[in-house]
C-alpha positions as CSV (number, residue, x, y, z in Angstrom):
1,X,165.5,147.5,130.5
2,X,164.3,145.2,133.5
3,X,163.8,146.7,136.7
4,X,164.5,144.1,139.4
5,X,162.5,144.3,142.8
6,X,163.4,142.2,145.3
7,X,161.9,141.8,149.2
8,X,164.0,141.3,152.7
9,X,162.5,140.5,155.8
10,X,165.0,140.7,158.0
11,X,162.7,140.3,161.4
12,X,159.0,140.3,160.9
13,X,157.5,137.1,160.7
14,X,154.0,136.3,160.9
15,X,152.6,133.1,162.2
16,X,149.6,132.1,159.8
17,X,148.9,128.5,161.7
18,X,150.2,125.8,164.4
19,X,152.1,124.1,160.8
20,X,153.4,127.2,158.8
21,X,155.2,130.4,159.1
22,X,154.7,133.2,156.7
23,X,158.1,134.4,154.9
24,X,156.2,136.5,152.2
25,X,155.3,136.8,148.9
26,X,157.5,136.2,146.5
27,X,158.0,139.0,143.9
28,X,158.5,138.4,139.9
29,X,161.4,139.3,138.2
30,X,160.6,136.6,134.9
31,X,158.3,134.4,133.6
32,X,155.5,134.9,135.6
33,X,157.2,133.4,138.9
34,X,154.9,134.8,142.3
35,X,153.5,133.1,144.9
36,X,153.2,133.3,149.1
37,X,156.5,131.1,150.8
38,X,155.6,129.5,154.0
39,X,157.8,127.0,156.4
40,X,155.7,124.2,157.5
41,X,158.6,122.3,159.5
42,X,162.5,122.3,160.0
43,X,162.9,120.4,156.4
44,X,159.3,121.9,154.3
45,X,159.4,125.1,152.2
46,X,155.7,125.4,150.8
47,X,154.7,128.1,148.1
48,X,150.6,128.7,147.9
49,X,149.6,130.0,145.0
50,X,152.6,129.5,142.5
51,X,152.7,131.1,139.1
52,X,155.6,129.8,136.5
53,X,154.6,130.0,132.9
54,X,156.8,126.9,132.6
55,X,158.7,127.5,129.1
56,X,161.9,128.1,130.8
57,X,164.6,125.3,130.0
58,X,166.1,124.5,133.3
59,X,164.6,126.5,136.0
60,X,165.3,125.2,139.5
61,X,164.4,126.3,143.2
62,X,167.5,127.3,144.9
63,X,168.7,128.5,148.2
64,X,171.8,130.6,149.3
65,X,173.1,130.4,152.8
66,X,173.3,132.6,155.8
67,X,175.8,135.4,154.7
68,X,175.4,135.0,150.7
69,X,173.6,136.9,148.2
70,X,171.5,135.8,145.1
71,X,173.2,136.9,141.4
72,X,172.7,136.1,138.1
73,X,176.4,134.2,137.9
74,X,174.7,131.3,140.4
75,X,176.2,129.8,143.7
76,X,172.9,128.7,145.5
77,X,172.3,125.3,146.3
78,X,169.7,123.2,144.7
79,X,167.1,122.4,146.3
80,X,165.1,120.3,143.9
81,X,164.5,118.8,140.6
82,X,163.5,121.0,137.7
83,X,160.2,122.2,136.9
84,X,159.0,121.5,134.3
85,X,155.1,122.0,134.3
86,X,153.2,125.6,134.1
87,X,151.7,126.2,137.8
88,X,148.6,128.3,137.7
89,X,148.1,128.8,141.8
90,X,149.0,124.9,142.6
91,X,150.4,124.7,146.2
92,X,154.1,123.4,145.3
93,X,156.1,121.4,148.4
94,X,159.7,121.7,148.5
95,X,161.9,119.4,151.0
96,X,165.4,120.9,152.1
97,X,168.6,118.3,150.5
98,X,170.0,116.8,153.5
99,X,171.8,118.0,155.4
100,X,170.6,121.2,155.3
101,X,167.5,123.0,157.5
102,X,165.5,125.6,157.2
103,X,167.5,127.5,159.4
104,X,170.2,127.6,157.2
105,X,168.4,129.0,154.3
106,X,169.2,133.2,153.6
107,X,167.7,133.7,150.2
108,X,165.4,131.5,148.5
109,X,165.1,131.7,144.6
110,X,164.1,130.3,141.7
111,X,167.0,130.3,139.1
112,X,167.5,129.2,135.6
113,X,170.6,127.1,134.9
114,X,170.5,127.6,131.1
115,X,169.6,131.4,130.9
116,X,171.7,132.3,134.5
117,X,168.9,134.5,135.5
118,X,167.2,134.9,138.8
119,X,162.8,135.0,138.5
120,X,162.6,135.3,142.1
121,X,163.9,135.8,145.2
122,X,163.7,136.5,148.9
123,X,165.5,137.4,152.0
124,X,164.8,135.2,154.9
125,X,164.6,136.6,158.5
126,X,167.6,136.7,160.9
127,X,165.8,133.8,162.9
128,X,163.0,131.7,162.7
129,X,161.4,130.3,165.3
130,X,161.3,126.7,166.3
131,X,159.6,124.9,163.5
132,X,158.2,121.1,164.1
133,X,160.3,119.0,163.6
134,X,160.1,115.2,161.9
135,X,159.3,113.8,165.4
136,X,160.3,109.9,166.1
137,X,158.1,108.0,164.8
138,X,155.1,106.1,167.2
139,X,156.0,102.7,165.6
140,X,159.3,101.0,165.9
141,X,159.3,99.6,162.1
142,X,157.9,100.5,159.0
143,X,154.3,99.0,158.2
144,X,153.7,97.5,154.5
145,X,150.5,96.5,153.2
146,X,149.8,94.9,149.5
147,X,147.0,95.9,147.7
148,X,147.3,93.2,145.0
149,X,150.0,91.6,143.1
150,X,150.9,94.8,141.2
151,X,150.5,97.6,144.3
152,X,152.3,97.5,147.8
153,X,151.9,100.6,150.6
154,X,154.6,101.3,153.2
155,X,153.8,103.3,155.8
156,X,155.4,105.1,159.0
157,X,153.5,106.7,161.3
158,X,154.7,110.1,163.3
159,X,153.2,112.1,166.0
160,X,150.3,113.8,163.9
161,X,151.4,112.9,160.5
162,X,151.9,109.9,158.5
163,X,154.7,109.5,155.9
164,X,153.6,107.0,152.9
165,X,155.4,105.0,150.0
166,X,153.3,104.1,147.4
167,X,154.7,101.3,144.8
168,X,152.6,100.3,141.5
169,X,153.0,99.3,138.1
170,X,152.5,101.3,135.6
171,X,153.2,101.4,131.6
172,X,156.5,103.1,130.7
173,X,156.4,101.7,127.2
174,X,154.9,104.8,125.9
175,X,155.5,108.7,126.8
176,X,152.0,109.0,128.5
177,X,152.4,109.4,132.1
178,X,150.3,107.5,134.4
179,X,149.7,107.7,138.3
180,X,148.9,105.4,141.6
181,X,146.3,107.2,143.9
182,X,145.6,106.3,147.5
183,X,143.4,107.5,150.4
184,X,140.7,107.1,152.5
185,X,137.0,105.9,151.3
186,X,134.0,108.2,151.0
187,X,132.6,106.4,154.0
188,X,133.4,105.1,157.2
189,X,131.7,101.7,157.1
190,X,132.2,100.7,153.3
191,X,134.7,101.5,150.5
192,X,133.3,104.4,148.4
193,X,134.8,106.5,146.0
194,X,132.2,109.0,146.4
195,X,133.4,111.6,148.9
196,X,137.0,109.5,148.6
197,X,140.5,111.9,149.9
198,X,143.2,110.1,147.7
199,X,146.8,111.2,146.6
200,X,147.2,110.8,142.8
201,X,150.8,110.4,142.7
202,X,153.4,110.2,139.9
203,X,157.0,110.5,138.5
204,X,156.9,112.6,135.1
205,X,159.0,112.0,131.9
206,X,162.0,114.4,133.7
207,X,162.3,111.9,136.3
208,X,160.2,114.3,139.0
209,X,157.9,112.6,141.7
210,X,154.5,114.5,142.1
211,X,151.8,113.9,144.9
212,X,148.3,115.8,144.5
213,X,145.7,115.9,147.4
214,X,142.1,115.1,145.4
215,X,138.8,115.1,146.6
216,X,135.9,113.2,144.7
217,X,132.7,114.7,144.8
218,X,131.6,112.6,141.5
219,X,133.0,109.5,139.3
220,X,133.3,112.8,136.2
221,X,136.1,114.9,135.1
222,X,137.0,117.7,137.3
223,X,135.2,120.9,135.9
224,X,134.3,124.1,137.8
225,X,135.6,122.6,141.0
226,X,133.2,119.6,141.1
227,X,133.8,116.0,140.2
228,X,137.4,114.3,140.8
229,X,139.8,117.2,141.9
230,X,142.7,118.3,143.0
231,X,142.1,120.0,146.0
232,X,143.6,123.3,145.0
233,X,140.8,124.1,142.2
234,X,137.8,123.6,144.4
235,X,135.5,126.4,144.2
236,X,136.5,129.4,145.7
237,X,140.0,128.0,146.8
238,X,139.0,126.4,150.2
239,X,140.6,123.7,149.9
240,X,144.4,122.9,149.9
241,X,147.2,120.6,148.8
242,X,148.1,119.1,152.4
243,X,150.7,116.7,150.6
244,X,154.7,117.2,151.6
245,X,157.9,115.9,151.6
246,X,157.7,114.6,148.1
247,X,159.8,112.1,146.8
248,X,160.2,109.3,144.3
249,X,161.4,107.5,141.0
250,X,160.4,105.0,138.3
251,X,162.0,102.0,136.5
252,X,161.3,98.8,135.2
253,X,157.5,99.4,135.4
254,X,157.5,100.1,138.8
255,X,156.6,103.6,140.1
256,X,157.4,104.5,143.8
257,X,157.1,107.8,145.4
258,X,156.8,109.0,149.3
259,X,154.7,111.4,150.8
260,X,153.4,112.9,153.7
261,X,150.2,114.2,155.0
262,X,149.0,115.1,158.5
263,X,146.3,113.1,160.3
264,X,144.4,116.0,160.8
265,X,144.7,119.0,158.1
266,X,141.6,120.5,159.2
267,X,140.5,120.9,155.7
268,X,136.7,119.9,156.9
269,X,135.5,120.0,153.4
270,X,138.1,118.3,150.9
271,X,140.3,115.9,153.7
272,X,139.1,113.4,155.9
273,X,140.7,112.5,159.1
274,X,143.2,109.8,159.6
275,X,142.3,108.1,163.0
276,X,145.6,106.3,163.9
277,X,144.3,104.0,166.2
278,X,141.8,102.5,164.3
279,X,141.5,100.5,161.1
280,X,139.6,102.3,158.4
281,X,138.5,101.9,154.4
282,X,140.4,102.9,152.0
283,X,140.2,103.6,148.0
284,X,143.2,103.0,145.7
285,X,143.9,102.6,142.0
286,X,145.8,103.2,139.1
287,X,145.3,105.3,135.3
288,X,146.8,107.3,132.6
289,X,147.3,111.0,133.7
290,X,144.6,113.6,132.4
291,X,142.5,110.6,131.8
292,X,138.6,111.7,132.2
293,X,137.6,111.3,136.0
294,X,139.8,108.0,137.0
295,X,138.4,104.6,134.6
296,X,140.9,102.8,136.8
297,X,140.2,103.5,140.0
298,X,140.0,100.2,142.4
299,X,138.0,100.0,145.5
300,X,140.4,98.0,148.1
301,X,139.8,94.7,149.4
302,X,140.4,95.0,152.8
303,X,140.7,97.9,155.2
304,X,143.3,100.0,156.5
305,X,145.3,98.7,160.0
306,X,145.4,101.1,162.4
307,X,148.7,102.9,162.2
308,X,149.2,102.6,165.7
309,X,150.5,98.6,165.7
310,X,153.8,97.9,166.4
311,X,154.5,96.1,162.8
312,X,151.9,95.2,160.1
313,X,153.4,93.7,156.8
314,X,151.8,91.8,154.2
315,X,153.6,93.2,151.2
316,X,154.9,91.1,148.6
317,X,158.8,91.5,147.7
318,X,158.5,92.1,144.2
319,X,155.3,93.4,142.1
320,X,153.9,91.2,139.2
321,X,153.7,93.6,136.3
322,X,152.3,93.0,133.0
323,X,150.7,95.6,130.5
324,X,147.1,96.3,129.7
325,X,146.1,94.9,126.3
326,X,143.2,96.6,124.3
327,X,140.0,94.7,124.0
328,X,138.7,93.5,120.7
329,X,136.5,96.0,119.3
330,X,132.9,94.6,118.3
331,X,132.0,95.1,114.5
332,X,128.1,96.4,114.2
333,X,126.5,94.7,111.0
334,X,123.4,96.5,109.8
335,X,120.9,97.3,107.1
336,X,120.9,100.5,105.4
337,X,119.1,103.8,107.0
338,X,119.6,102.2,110.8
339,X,120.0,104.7,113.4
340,X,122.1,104.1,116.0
341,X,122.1,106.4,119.2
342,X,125.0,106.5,121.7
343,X,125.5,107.8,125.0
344,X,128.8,108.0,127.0
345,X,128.0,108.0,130.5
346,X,130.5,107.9,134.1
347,X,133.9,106.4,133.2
348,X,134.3,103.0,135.3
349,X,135.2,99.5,135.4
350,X,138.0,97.4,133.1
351,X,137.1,99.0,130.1
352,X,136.5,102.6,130.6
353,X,133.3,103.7,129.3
């Protein structure tokens, strides 16, 4: 027999910062679901710390309306595409289907289509307060920028955040999912990747767009919280995913998705500020997902215009795609009873190793 607990907060909010409000934490009915729900504007649902053991065949993040009441029979409205990864404490970013608000949300779940069973839910307040809004943007167009023949950058810039859409080529000739990071360099006078704050976004093999805030502290694989990371699994959890609004697709080679990140997160240790008035370096680059550190990484050419012009586009209207070939592997000719000794250091450059 399952015992279902469910929470309501029918008044009692609390306000955690200036960007979120505390709805609570969600409880587990199935397969692991958990997590803290926050609202981070009129549009953003974020859930710290999500749990889903992933083996689920079509669960979905729903919400019901003012006046209606979760069930196992269904009803909610979708609210995005299907997960279809295991989340072990990832921050996840959920963006309301237009034309729908935050204020209109009265439950929030996480329901399976297949099994029509409910692993979560919770009972928003009465009222919210008034949560920021997607202010008008401080330039009158959108700004593109290409980073070479195969990349472009589209940009719109807001209040205190900036909204990105980053295009690139990638191989969809195989089932191995690859991604297109961007962000700003490790230093302020030069393009570095040491120290870098780049998204790794990409679309995966459901057709879902993903954006993960990284931090590089090293050109090696993330382990232990050190090397190239997502900002979520840095030691001790004080750093966090300050990506939202997630969007995207990808056909014909060409991978786009949109995302958003403040100027200013005040994550001191794993972000670095976005000045929006002034041009600055940035890093950017493209590899196979789960790849050891990031072989592909490209430093840019050029640096960042401020975000503040009016119009800046140097974006070419179509990308030039072509797929990686593998080099020619070297045969090694020698005498009998030869040692050879081989060391593997930093991944980097065309080739990898």
């Amino acid at each position: 027999m399952f015992v279902r607990v469910w929470i309501s907060f029918l008044s009692v909010l609390t306000t955690v910062s200036e960007a979120r409000v505390l709805i609570g934490t969600l409880p587990t009915e199935a397969h692991g679901v958990s997590g803290t729900l926050y609202v981070h504007d009129d549009v953003t649902l974020l859930i710290d710390q999500f749990y889903y053991d992933g083996s689920a065949p079509a669960a979905y993040p729903y919400f019901y309306t003012k006046g209606n009441v979760p069930n196992d029979a269904g009803g909610g409205i979708k609210i995005s595409g299907r997960l279809t990864m295991r989340y072990t404490g990832q921050t996840l970013t959920l963006t309301m289907p237009s034309p729908y608000t935050v204020y209109n949300i009265g439950w929030f779940t996480v329901w399976c289509e297949a099994a029509r069973q409910l692993f979560t839910r919770i009972q928003f307040p009465v009222s919210l307060p008034n949560m920021p809004t997607m202010a008008p943007p401080t330039t009158s167009s959108q700004n593109c920028m290409s980073l070479d023949s195969s990349a472009n950058l589209q940009w719109t810039a807001y209040n205190t955040s900036v909204t990105y859409t980053l295009c690139g080529c990638v191989d969809t000739t195989t089932t191995a999912i690859e991604y297109v990071g961007f962000g700003l360099s490790g230093s302020n006078s030069a393009t570095l990747m040491l120290g870098a704050d780049p998204t790794i976004t990409w679309v995966d093999n459901m057709g879902v767009a993903h954006a993960e805030d990284y931090y590089l502290s090293s050109y090696v694989q993330c382990r232990d919280g050190a090397g190239a990371c997502p900002d979520v699994v840095i030691s001790g959890g004080r750093c966090k995913n300050n990506v939202f609004n997630i969007s995207g697709s990808r056909s014909n080679g060409v991978q786009c998705v949109t995302y958003s990140r403040p100027f200013d997160s005040n994550d001191t240790e794993c972000d670095r500020i976005i000045n929006p008035s002034q041009p600055q370096y940035v890093v950017w680059g493209v590899g196979g997902l789960g790849e050891t550190a990031f072989k592909h990484f490209r430093r840019a050419k050029a640096t960042m215009p401020p975000f503040a012009l009016s119009t800046s586009s140097t974006c070419q209207t179509s990308l030039t795609c072509t797929v990686c070939k593998p080099f020619n592997a070297t045969k090694i000719s020698a005498l009998e009873n030869t040692t050879f000794v081989a060391r593997i250091g930093p991944s980097g450059a065309d080739r990898g190793y």
